[in-house]
N, C-alpha and C positions, 0 to 999 in steps of 0.2 A: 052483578050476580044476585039470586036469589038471599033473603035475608038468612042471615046463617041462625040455625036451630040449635047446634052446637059445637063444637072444635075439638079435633082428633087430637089427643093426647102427643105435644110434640107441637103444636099449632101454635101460629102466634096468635094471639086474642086481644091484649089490649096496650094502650100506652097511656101513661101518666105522666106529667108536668110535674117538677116541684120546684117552685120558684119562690123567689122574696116579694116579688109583686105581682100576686094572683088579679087585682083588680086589673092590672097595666095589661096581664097577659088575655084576661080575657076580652077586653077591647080588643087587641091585637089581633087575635086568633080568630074573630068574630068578623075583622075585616078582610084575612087572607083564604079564611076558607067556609064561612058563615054560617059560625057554630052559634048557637043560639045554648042555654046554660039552667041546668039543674041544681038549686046549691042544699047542700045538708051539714044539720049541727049547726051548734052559735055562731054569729058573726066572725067569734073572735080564734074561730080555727075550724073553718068553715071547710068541707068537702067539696067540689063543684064536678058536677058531671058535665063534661061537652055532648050535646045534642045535634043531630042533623034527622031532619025529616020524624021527631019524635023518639028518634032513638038513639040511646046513650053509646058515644063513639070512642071518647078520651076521658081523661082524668086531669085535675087539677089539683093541686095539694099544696095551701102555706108550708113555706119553711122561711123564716127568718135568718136561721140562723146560717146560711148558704151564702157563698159572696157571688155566685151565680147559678142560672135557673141550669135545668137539665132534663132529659128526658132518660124514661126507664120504660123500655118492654117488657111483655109478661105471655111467657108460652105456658099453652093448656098443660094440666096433666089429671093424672087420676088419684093421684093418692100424694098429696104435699109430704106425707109424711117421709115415704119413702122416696120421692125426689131430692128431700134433704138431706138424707140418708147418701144417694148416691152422690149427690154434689158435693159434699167433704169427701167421701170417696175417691174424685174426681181429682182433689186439690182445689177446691173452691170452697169458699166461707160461705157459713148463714149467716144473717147481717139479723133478719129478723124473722121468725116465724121457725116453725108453722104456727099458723095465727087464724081464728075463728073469728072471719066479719061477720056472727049471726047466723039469718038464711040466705046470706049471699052467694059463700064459700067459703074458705082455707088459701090463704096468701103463703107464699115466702119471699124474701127478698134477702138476693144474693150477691156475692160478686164472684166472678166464674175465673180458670185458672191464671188467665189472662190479668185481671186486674177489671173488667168490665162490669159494671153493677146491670144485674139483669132478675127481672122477678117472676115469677111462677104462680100460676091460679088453677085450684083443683074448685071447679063452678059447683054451685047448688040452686038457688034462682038468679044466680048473675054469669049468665056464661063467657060475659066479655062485652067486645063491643058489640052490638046492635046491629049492624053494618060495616060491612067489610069489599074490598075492593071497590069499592066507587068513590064520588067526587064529598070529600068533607070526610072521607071517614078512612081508615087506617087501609093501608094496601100493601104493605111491605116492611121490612128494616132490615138495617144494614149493618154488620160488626165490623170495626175497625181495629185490627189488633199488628202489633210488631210481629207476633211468631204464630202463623197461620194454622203449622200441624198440629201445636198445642191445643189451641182454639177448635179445630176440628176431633181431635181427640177428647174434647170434656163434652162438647153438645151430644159426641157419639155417646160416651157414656153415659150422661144425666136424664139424655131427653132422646135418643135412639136415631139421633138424626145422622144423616151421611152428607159428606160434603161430596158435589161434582157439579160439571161445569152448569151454566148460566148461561140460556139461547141470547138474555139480551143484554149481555157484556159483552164485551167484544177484549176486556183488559186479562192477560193470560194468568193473571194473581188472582182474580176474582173467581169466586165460587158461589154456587148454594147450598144449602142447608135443605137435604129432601127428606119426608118421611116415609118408610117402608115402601108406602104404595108408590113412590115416586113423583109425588106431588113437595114441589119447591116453596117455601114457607121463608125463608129469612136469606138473606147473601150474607158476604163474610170478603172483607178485602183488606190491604196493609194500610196501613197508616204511612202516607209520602214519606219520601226522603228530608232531611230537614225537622222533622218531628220525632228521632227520639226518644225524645221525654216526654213526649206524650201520651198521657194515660188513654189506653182502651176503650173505648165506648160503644153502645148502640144506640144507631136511628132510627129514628122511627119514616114513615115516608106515606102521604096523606094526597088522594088522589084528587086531581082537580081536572074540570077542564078546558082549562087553559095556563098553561105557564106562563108565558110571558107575563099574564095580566095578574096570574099571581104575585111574581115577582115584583113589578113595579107597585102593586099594594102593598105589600113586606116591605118594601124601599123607602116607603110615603111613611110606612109606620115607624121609621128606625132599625130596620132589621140591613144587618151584613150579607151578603153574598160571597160564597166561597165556591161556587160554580153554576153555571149554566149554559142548556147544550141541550141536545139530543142523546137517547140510548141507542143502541145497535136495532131496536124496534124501529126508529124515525120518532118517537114519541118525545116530548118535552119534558125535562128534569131540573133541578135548582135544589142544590143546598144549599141553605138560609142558617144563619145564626138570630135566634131573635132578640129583642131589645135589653132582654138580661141574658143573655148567652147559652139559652138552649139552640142545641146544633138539631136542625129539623130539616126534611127535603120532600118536596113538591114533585111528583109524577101526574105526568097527563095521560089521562083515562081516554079513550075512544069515545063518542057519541054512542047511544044505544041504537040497533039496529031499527 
C-alpha cells in the first residue's frame, strides 16, 4: 500500500518492544524481518527505531527491570487528552500519560478493561510507523482476552471502534475491530482453553514474504513457535515467541502486482 501520510483516529499506527535485551532483540529482529535501526539518547537508555526501506516501522525500548520482553500497540487518536478521559471512563487505567514527546506528539499508555496494556499516539511530526501493510513493517494485531463483550465494549467506547466478523478467520470467536467507515484495523480472539490465568495481551503481526522462511530464521535465532499454518486467505501465518518472550506473529503479504 501506498506510504501512509497519516492514520484515522481509531487506527493502529505503531508497535513497540520493551525488552531486557534490546542488543539480543535487535540482532534477532534484523534477522527475521530485516530491520535495519535508528538509535536515540545515551547508550545507557537508549531509544531504537526499527527501520525498513528508510522508514521508521517499530520501537524498541530498554527495560531491565521486566523478567520478559513484550510487545505494546498504539492506535491513532486526536486528542490524548480526552482519549484518557474516556479510557477511565471505560474502566481502563492510565498507566502513563498523556505525555509530551516534543514535536513528535502526545503518548498514553494504558491498560484497557480487560487487563491488556495498550497505548495510544495523538501524532504531530511522528504520525507512527512509516510503513504499513507490507513486508517488515506492521500489518495487523491481535487482542487476546477471556471476556470478548467486555473487550468489545471499551474499544467501542475509547476509540469508536465496532467489533464484527473477519473475512479471514474462519474461527466463530474471532472478530475485528472496524472503524466508522468500515475499514477493519485490529482482531480480537479468546485466549484457549487451558489459559485462564492468563493475562490479556496484544500482537502485534509483521508482514513478510515468506513464512515458512521466516519461521525457520526465528527458529535459528532461539525464538518458540506457538503456531503455524494458513488463514482462511490461503496466506502464511506463525506466532512466534521471541528469545525473551515477546509473543509476535508473521503474516505473508502477496507479491506486488
Amino acid at each position: 500500500m501506498p506510504e501512509p501520510l497519516s492514520y484515522a483516529p481509531g487506527a493502529l499506527c505503531w508497535a513497540h518492544l520493551h525488552t531486557p535485551e534490546p542488543d539480543a532483540a535487535e540482532r534477532f529482529y534484523a534477522a527475521v524481518l530485516g530491520w535495519e535501526y535508528e538509535h536515540v539518547g545515551p547508550s545507557s537508555d537508549r531509544f531504537t527505531y526499527a527501520t525498513s526501506r528508510r522508514h521508521m516501522v517499530a520501537g524498541i525500548t530498554p527495560d531491565t527491570a521486566a523478567d520478559a520482553a513484550s510487545w505494546v500497540v498504539s492506535f491513532a487518536t486526536d486528542s490524548a487528552d480526552a482519549l484518557a478521559a474516556r479510557v477511565v471512563a471505560a474502566g481502563g487505567e492510565v498507566r502513563e500519560g498523556p505525555a509530551d514527546m516534543g514535536v513528535l506528539g502526545r503518548s498514553v499508555s494504558a491498560v484497557d478493561s480487560c487487563g491488556a496494556h495498550v497505548g495510544f499516539w495523538q501524532p504531530r511530526a511522528h504520525i507512527g510507523a512509516g510503513l504499513f501493510d507490507e513486508v517488515s513493517a506492521l500489518c495487523w494485531a491481535e487482542l487476546a482476552v477471556h471476556e470478548p463483550e467486555a473487550a468489545d465494549s471499551f474499544y467501542r467506547a475509547a476509540l469508536g471502534l465496532r467489533a464484527g466478523r473477519h473475512a479471514a478467520a474462519e474461527e466463530e470467536h474471532y472478530a475485528a475491530f472496524h472503524l466508522g467507515s468500515g475499514e477493519a484495523v485490529a482482531g480480537r480472539t479468546l485466549l484457549p482453553p487451558g489459559r485462564e490465568g492468563a493475562e490479556p495481551f496484544w500482537m502485534p503481526y509483521f508482514g513478510v514474504r515468506d513464512a515458512r522462511r521466516a519461521v525457520d530464521t526465528a527458529v535459528r535465532g532461539r525464538a518458540s513457535v506457538l503456531h503455524s499454518g494458513t488463514n482462511a486467505e490461503g496466506r502464511g501465518v506463525a506466532v512466534l515467541t521471541d528469545p525473551a518472550g515477546a509473543v509476535f506473529a508473521v503474516l505473508e503479504l502477496p507479491a506486488p502486482a
